[in-house]
Residue frames as a rotation matrix with the C-alpha (Angstrom) as fourth column:
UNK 1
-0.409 -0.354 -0.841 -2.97
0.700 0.470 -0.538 -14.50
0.586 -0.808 0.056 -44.09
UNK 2
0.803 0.590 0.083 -5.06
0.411 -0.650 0.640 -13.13
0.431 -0.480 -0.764 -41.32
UNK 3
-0.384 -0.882 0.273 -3.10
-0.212 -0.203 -0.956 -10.57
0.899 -0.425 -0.109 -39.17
UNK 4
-0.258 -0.016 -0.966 -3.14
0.862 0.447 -0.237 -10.89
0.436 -0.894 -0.101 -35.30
UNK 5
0.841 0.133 0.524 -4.58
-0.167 -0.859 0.485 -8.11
0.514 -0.495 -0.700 -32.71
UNK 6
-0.262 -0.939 0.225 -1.98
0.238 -0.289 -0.927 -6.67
0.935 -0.189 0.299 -30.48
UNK 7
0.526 0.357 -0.772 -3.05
0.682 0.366 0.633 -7.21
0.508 -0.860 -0.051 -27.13
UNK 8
-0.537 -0.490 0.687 -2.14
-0.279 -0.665 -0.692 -3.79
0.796 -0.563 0.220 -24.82
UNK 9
0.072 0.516 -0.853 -2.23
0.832 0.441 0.337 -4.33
0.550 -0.734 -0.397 -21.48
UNK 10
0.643 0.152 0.750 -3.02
0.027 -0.984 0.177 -2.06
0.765 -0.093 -0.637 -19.07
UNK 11
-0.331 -0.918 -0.218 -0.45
0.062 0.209 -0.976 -1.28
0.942 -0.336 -0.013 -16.56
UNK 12
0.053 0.197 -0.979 -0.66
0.777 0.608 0.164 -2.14
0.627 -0.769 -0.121 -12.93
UNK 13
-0.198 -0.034 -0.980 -1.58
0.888 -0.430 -0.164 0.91
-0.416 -0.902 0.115 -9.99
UNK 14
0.664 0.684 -0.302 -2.37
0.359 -0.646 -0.674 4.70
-0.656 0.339 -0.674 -10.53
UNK 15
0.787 -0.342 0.514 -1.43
0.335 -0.464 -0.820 6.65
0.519 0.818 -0.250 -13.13
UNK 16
-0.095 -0.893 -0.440 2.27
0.994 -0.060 -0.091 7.56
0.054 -0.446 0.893 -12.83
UNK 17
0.701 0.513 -0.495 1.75
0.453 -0.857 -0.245 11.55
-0.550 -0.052 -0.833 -11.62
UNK 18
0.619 -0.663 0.420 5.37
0.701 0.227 -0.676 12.03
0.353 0.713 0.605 -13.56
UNK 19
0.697 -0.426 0.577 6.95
-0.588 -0.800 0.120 14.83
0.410 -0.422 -0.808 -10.83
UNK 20
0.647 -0.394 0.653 9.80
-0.694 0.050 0.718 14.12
-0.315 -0.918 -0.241 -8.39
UNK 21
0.060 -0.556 -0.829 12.41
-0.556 0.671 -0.490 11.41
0.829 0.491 -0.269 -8.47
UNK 22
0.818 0.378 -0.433 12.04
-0.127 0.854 0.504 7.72
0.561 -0.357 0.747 -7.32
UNK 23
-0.145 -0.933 0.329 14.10
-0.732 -0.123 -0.670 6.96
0.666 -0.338 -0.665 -4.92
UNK 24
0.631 0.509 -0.586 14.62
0.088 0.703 0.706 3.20
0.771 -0.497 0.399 -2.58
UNK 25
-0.099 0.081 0.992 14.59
-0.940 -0.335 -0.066 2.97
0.327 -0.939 0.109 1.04
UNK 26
-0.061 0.500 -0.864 15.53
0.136 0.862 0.489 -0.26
0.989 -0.088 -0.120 2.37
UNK 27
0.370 -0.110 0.922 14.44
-0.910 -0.244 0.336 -0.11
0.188 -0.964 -0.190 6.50
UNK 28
-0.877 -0.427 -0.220 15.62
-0.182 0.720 -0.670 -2.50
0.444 -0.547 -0.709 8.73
UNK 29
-0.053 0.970 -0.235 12.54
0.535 0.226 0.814 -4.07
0.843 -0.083 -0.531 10.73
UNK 30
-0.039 0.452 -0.891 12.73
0.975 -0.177 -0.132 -2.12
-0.217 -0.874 -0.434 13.85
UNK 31
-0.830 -0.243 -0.502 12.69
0.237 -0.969 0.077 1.19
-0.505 -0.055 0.861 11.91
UNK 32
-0.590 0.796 -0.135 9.91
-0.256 -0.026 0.966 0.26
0.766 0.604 0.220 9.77
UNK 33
-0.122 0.602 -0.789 8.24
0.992 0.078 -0.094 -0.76
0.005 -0.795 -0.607 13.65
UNK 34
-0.328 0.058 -0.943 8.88
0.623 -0.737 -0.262 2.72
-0.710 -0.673 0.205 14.65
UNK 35
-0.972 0.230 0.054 7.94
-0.081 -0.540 0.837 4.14
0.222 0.809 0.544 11.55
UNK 36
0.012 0.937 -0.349 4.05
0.389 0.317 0.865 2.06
0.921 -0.146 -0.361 11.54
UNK 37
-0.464 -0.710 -0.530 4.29
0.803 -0.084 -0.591 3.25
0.375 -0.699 0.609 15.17
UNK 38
-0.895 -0.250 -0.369 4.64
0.114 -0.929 0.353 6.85
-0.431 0.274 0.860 14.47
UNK 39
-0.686 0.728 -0.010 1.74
-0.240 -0.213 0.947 6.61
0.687 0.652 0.321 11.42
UNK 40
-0.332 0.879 -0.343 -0.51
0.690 0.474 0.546 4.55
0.643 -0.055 -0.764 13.99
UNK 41
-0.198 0.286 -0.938 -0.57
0.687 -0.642 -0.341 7.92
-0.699 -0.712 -0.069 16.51
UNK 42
-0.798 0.080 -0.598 -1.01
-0.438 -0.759 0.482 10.72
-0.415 0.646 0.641 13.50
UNK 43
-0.067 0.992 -0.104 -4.54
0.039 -0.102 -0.994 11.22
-0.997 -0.071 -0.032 12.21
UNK 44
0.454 0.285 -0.844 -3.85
-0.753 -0.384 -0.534 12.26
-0.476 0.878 0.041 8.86
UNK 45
-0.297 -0.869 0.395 -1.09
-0.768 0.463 0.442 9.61
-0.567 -0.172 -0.806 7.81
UNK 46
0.497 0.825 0.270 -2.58
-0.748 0.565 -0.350 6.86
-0.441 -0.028 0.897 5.84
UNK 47
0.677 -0.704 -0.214 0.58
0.265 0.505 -0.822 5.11
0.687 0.500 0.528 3.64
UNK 48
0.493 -0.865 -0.091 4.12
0.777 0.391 0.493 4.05
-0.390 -0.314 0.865 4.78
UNK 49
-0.385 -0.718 0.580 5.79
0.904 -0.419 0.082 6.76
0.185 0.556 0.810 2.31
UNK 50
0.461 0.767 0.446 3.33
0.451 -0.635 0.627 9.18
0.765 -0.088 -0.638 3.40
UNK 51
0.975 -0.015 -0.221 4.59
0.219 -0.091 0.972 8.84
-0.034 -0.996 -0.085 7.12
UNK 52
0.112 -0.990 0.088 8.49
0.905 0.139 0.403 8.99
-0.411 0.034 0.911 5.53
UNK 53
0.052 0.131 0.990 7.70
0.896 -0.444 0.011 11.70
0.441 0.887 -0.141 3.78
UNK 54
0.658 0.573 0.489 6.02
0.014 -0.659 0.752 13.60
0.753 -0.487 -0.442 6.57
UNK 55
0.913 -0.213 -0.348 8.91
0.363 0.031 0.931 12.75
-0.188 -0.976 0.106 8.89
UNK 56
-0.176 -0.890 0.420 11.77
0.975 -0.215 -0.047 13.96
0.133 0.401 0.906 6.62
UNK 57
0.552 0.221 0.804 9.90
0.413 -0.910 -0.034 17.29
0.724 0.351 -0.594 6.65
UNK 58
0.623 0.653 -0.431 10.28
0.161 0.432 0.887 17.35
0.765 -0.622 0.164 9.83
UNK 59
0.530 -0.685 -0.500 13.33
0.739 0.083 0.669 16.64
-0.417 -0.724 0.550 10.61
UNK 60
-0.677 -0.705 0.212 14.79
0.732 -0.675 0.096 19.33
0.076 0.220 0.973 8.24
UNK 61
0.579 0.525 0.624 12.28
0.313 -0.850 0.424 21.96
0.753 -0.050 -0.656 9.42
UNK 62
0.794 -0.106 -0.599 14.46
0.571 0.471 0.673 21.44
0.210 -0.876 0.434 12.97
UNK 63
0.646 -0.732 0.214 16.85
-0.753 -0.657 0.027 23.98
0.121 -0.179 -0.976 14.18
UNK 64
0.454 -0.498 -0.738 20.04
0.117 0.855 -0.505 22.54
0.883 0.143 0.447 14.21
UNK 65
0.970 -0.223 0.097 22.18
-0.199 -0.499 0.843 22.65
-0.139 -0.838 -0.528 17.34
């Protein structure tokens, strides 16, 4: 009896980079407005999680009051 090959597929998007922990964010649509918003005035900014990313610094660089 012949054996079968074992199709491997390749997984879908980039390599996982294996740091940090995953975490979901669901937005409501007018935060995810003001988010896209936000990214469409910033130069550097190019991804949605980027721009969440870059605004969490942010807000905890902030003196509190």
């Amino acid at each position: 009896m012949k054996r079968q090959a074992v199709k491997v597929r390749k997984k879908r998007g980039p390599p996982s980079t294996g740091k940090g922990t995953q975490i979901q964010v669901r937005l409501q649509p007018d935060d995810l407005t003001a988010v896209d918003a936000w990214r469409d005035e910033q130069d550097d900014v190019p991804t949605r999680p980027e721009a969440i990313r870059t605004l969490m610094r942010l807000s905890l660089k902030k003196p509190r009051s």
